[in-house]
N, CA, C and O of each residue as an XYZ file, in Angstrom:
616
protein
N      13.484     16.131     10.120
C      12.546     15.309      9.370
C      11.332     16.160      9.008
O      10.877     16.939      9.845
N      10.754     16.037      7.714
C       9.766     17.058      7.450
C       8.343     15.929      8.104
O       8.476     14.838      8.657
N       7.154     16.614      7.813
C       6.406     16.724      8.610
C       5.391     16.186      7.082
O       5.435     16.685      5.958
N       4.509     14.985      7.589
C       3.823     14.579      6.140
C       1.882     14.856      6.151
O       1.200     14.580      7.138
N       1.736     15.002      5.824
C      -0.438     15.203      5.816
C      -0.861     14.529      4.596
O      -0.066     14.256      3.696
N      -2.229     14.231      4.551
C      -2.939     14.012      3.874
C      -2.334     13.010      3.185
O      -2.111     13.564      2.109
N      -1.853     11.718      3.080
C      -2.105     10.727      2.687
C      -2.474      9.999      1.621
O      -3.164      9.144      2.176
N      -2.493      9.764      0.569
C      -3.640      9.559     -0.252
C      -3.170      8.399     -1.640
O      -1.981      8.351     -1.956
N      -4.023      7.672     -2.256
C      -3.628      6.489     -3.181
C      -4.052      7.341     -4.318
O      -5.077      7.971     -4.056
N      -3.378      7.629     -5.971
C      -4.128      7.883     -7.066
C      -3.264      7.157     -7.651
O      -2.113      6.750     -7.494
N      -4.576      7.068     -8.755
C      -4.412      5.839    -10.167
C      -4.111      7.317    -11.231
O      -4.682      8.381    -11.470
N      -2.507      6.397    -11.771
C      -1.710      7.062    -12.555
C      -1.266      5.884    -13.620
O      -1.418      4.663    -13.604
N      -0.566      6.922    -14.682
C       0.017      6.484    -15.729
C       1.156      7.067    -16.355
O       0.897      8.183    -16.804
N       1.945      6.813    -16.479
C       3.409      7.248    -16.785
C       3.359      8.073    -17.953
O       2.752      7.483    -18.847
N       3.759      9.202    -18.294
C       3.122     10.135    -19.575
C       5.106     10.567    -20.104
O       5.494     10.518    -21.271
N       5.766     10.843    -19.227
C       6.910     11.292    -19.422
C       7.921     10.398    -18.935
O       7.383      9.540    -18.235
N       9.482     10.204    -19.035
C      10.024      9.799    -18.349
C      11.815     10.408    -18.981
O      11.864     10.943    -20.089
N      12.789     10.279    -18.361
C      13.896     10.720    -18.300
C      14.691     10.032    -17.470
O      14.113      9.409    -16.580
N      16.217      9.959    -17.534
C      17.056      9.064    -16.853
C      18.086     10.724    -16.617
O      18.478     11.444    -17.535
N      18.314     10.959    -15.049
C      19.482     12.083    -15.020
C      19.689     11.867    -13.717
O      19.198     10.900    -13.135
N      20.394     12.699    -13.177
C      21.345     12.758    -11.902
C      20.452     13.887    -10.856
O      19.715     14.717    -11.387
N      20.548     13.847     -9.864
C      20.096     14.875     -8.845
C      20.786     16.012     -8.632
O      21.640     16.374     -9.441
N      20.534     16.638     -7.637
C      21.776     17.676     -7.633
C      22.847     17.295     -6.717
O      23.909     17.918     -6.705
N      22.578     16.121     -5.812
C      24.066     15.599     -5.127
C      24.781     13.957     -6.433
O      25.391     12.895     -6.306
N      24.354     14.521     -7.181
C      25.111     13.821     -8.339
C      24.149     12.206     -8.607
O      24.100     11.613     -9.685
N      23.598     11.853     -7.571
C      22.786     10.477     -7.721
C      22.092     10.389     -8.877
O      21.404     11.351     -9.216
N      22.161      9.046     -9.799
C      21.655      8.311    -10.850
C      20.550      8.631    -10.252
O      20.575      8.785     -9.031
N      19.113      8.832    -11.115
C      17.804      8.749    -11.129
C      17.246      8.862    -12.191
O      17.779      9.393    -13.165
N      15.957      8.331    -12.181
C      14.945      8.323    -13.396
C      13.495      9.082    -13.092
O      12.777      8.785    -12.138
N      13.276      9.830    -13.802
C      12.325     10.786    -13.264
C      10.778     10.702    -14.219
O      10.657     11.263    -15.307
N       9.717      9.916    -13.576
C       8.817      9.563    -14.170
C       7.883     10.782    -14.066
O       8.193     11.597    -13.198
N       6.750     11.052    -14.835
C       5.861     12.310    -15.213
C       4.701     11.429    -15.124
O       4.508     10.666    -16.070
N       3.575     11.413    -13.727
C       2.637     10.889    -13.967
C       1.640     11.579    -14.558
O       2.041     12.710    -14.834
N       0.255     11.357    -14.951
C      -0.911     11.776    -14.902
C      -1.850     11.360    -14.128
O      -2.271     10.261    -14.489
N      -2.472     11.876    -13.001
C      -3.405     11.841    -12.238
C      -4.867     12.752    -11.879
O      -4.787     13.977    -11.969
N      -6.048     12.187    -11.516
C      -6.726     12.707    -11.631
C      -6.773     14.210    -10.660
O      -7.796     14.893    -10.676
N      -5.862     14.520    -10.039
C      -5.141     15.490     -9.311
C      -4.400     16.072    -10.541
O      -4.811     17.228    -10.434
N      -3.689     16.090    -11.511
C      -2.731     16.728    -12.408
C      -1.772     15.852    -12.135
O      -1.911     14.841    -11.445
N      -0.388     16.369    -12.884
C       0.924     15.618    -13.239
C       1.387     15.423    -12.217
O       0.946     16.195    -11.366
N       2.300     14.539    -11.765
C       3.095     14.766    -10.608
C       4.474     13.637    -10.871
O       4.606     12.605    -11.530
N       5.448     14.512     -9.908
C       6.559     13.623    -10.553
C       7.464     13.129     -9.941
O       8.227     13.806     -9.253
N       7.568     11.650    -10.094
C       8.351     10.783     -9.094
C       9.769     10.390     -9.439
O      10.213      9.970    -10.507
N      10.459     10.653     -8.138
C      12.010     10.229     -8.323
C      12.507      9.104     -7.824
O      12.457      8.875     -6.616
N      13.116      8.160     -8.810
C      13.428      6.628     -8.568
C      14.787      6.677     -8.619
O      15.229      6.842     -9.756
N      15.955      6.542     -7.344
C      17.282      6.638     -7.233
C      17.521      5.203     -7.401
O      16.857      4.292     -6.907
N      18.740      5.092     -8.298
C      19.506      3.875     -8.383
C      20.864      3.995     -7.500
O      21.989      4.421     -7.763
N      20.285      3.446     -6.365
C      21.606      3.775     -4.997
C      21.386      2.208     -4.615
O      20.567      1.430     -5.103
N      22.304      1.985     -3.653
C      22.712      0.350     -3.611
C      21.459      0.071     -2.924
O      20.742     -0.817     -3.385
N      20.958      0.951     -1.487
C      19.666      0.975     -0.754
C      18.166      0.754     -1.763
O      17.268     -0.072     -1.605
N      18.304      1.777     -2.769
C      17.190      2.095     -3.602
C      16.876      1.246     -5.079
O      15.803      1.341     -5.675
N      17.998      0.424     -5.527
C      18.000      0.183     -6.855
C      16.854     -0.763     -7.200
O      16.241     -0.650     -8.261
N      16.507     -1.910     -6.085
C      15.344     -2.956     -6.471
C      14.106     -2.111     -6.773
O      13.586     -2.032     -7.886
N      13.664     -1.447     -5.598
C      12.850     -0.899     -4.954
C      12.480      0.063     -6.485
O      11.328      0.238     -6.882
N      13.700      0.596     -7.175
C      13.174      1.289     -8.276
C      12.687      0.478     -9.580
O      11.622      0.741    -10.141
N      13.450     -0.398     -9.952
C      13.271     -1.274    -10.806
C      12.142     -1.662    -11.193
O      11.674     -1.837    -12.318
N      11.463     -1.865     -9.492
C      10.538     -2.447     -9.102
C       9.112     -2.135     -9.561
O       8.406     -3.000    -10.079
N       8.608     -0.566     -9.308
C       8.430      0.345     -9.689
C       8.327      0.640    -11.717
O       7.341      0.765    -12.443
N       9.418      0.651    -11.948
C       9.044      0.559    -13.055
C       8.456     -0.444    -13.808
O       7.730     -0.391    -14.801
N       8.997     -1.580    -13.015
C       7.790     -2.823    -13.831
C       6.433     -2.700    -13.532
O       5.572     -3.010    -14.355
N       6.180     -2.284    -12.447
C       4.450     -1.748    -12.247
C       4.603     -1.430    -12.971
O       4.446     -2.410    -13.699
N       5.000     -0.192    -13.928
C       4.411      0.794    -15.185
C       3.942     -0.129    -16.417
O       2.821     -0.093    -16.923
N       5.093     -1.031    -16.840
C       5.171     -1.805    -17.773
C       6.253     -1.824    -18.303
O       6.245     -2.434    -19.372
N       7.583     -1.240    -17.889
C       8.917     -1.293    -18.574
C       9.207     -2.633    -18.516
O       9.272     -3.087    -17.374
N       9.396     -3.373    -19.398
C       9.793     -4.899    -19.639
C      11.389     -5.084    -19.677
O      11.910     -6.095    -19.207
N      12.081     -4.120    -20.223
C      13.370     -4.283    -21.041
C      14.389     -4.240    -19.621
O      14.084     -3.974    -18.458
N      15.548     -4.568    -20.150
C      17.257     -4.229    -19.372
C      18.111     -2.610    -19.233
O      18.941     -2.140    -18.455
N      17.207     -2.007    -20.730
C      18.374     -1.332    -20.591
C      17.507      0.226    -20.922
O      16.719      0.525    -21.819
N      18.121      1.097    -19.634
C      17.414      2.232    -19.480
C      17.543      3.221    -20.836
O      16.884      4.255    -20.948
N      18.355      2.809    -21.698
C      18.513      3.513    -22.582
C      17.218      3.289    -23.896
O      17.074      3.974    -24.908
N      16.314      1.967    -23.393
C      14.923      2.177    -23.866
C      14.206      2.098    -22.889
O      14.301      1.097    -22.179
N      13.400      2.996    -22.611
C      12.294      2.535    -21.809
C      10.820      2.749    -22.370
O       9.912      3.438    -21.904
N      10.857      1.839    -23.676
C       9.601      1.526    -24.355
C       8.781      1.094    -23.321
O       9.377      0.394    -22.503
N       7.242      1.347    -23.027
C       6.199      0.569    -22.548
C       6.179      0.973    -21.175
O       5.386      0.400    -20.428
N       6.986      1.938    -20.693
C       6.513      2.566    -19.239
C       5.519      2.942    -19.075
O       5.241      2.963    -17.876
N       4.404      3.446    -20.003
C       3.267      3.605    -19.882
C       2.247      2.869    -20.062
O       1.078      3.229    -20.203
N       2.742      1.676    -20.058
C       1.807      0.741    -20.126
C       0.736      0.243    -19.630
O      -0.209     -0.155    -20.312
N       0.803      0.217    -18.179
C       0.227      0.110    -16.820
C      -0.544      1.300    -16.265
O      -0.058      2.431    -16.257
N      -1.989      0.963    -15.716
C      -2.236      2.079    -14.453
C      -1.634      1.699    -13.260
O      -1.801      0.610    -12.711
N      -0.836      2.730    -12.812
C      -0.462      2.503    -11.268
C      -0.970      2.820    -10.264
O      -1.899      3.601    -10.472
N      -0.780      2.544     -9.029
C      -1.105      3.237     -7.678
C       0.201      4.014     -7.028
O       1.220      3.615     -6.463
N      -0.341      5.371     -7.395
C       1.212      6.514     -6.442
C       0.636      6.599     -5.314
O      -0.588      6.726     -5.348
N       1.267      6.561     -4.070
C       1.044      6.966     -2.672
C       1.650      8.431     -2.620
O       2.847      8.690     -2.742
N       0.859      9.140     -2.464
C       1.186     10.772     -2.397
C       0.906     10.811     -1.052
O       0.299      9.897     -0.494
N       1.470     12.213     -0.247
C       1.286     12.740      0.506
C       1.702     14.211      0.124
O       2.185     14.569     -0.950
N       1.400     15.033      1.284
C       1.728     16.629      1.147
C       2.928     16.665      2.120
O       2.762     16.000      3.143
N       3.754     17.121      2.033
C       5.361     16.825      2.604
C       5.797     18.497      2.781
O       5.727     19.339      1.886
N       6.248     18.714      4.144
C       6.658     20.294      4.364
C       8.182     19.818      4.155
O       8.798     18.847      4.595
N       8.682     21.276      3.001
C       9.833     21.322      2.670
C      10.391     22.883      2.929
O       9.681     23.740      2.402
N      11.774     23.466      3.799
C      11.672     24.773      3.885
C      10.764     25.423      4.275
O      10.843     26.651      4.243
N       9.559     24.732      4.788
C       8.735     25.728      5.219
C       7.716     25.880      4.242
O       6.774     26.631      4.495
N       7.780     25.164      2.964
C       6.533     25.241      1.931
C       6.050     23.517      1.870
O       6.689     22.530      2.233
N       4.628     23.621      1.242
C       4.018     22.419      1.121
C       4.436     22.208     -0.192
O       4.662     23.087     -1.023
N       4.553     20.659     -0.383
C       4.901     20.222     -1.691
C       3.958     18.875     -1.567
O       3.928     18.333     -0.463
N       3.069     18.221     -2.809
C       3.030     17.033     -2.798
C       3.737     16.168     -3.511
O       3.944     16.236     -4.723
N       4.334     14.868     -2.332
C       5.109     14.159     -2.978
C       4.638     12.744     -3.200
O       3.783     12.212     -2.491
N       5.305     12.094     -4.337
C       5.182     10.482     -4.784
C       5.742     10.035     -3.876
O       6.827     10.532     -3.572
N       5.209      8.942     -3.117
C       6.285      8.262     -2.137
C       6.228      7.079     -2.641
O       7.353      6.660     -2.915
N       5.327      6.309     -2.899
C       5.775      5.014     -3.771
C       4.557      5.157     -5.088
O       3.515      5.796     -5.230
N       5.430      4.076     -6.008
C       4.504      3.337     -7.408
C       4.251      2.038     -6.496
O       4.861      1.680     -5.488
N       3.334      1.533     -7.056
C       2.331      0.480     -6.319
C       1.718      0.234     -7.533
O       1.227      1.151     -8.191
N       1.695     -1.547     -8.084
C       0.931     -2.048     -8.649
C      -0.559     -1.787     -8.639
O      -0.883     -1.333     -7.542
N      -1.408     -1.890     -9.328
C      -2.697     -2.104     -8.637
C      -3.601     -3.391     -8.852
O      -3.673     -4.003     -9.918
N      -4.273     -3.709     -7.695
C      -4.902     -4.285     -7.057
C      -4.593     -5.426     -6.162
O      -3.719     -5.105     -5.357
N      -5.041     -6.744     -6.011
C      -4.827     -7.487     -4.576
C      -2.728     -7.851     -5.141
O      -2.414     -8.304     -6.242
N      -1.867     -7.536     -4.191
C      -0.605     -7.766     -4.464
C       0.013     -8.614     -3.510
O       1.233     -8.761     -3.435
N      -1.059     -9.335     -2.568
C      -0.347    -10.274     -2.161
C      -0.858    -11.586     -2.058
O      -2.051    -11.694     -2.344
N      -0.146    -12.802     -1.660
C      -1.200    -14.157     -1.862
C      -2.038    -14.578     -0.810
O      -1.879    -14.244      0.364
N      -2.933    -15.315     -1.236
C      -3.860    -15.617      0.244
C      -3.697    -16.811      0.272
O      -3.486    -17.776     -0.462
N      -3.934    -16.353      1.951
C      -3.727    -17.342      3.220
C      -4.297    -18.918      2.288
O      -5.120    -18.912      1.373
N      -3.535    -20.244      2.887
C      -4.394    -21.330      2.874
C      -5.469    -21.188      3.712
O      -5.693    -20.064      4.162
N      -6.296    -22.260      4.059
C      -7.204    -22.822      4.730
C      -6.695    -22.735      6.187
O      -6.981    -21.961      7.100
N      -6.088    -23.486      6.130
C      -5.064    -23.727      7.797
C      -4.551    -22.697      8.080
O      -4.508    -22.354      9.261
N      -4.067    -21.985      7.174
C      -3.209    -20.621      7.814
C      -3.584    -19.525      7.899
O      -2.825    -18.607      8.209
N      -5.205    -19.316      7.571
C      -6.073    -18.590      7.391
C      -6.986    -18.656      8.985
O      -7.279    -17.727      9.738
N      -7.252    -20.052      9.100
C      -7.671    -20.120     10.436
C      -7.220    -19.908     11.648
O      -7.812    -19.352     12.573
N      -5.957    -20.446     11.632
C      -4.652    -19.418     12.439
C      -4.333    -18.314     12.787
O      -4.147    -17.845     13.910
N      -4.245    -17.738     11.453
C      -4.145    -16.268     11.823
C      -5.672    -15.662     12.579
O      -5.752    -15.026     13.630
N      -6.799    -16.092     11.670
C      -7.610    -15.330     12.812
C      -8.297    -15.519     13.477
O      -9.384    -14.990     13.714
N      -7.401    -16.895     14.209
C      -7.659    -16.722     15.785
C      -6.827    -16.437     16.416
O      -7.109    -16.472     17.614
N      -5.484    -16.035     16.102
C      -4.311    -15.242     16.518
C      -5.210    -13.580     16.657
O      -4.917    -12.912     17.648
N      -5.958    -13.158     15.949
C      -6.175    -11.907     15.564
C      -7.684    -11.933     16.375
O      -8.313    -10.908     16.639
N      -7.892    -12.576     16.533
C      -9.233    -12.588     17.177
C      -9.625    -11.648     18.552
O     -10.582    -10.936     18.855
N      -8.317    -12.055     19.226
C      -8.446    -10.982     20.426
C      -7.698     -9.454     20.453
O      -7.722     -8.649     21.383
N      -7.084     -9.327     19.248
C      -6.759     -8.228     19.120
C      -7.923     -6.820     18.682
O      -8.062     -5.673     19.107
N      -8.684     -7.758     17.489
C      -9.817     -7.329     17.047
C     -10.643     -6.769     18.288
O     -10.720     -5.551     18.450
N     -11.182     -7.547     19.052
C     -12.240     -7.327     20.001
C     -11.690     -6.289     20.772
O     -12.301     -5.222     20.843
N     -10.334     -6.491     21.519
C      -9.711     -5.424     22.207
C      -9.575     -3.788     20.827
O      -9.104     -2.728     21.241
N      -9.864     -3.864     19.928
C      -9.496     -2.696     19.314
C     -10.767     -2.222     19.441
O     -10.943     -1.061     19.812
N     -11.789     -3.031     19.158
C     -13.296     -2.487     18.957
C     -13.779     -1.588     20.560
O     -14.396     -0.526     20.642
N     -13.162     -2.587     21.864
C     -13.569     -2.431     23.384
C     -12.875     -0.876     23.015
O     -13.694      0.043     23.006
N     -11.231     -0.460     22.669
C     -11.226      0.440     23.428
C     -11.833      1.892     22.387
O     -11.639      3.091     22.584
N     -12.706      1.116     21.122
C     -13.239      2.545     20.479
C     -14.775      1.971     20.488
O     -15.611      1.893     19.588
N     -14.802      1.639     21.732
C     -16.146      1.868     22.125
C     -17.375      0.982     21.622
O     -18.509      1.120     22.078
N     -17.144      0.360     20.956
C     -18.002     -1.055     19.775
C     -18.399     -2.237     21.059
O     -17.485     -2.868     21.591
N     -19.549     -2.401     21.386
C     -20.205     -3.067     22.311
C     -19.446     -4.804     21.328
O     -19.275     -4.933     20.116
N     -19.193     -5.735     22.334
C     -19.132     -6.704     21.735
C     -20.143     -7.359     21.822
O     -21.012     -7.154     22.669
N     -20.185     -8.502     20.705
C     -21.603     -9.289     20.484
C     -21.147    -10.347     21.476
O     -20.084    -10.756     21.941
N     -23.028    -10.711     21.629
C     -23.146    -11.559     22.970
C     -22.723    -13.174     22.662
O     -22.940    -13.780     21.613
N     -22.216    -13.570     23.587
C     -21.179    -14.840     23.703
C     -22.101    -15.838     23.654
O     -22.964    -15.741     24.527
N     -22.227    -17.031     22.707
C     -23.223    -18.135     22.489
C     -23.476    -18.637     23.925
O     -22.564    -18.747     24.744
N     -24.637    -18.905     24.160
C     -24.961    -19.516     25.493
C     -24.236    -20.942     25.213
O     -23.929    -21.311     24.080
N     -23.945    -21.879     26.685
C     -23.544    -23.265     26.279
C     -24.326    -24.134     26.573
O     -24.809    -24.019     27.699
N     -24.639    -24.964     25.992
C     -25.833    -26.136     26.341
C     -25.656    -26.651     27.581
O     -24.736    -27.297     28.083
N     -27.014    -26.131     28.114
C     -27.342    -26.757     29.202
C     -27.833    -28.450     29.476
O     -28.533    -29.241     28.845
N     -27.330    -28.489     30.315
C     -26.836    -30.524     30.966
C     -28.172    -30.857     30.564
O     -29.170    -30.154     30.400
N     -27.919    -32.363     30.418
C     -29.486    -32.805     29.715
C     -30.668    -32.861     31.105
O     -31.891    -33.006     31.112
N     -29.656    -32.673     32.221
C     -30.620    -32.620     33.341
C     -31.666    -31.350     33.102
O     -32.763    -31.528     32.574
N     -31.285    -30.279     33.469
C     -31.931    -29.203     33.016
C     -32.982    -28.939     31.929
O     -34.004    -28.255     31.979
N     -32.597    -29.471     31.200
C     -33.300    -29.618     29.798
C     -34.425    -30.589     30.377
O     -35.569    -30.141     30.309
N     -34.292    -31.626     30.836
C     -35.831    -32.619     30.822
C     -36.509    -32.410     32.118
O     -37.417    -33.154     32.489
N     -35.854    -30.875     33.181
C     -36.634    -30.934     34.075
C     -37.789    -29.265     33.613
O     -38.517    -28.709     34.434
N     -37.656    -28.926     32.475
C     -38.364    -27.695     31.913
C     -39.838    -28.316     32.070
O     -40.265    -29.380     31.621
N     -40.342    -27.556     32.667
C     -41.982    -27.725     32.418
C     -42.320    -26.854     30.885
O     -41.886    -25.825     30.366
N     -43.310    -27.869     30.530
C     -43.879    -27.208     29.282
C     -45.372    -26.803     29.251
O     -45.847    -26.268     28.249
């Protein structure tokens, strides 16, 4: 397994594209981004594992159509490529690991299921903060009995 670094999201746009085979014979479509990094170029296999997942991908761009033999409007879209720097043979290469729509891509929580979750998450939070060191904030005092209260001198 190669070995991955640096991480990173850039906003791209599809400039090139081509439909050909790999060198173990696999269907692919080989998109030519532009990024504020330079070109970089992503490989989308149509394998039984891979085929949504590519499709998918290209509709981020803006390919609307059925049939790969147009792919008017792939450049339609800015995308989000997830790059990383990927050791291959012993050399660095940076690679596309996914196309990613951009911006919020998933739906939000209701009301109820919003409150749920974070108080499901509530003690995970605090335990993440305890063990990197984040003092927790101080716990509301609880009202004291009305006894207490009317024996305060003022």
């Amino acid at each position: 397994m190669s070995e991955k670094r640096n991480t990173r999201n850039l906003t791209a746009r599809a400039e090139h594209w081509q439909i050909g085979t790999s060198g173990t014979g696999k269907h692919r479509v080989e998109v030519l981004f532009g990024t504020s990094e330079g070109e970089l170029t992503w490989y989308g296999y149509f394998t039984e594992a891979t085929m949504d997942r590519t499709i998918e991908s290209l509709r981020h761009c803006g390919w609307e159509g059925d049939d790969l033999e147009h792919m008017e409007g792939l450049d339609a879209n800015e995308v989000v490529l997830v790059v990383a720097e990927e050791e291959y043979e012993g050399k660095w290469y940076t690679k596309v690991q996914w196309v990613n729509r951009q911006g919020i891509t998933s739906e939000a929580l209701g009301e109820k299921e919003l409150r749920a979750f974070a108080a499901e998450m509530k003690s995970h939070i605090r335990a993440f903060d305890a063990a990197n060191g984040k003092r927790q904030p101080a716990k509301p005092e609880k009202k004291k009995k009305k006894e207490e209260e009317d024996d305060l001198a003022f």
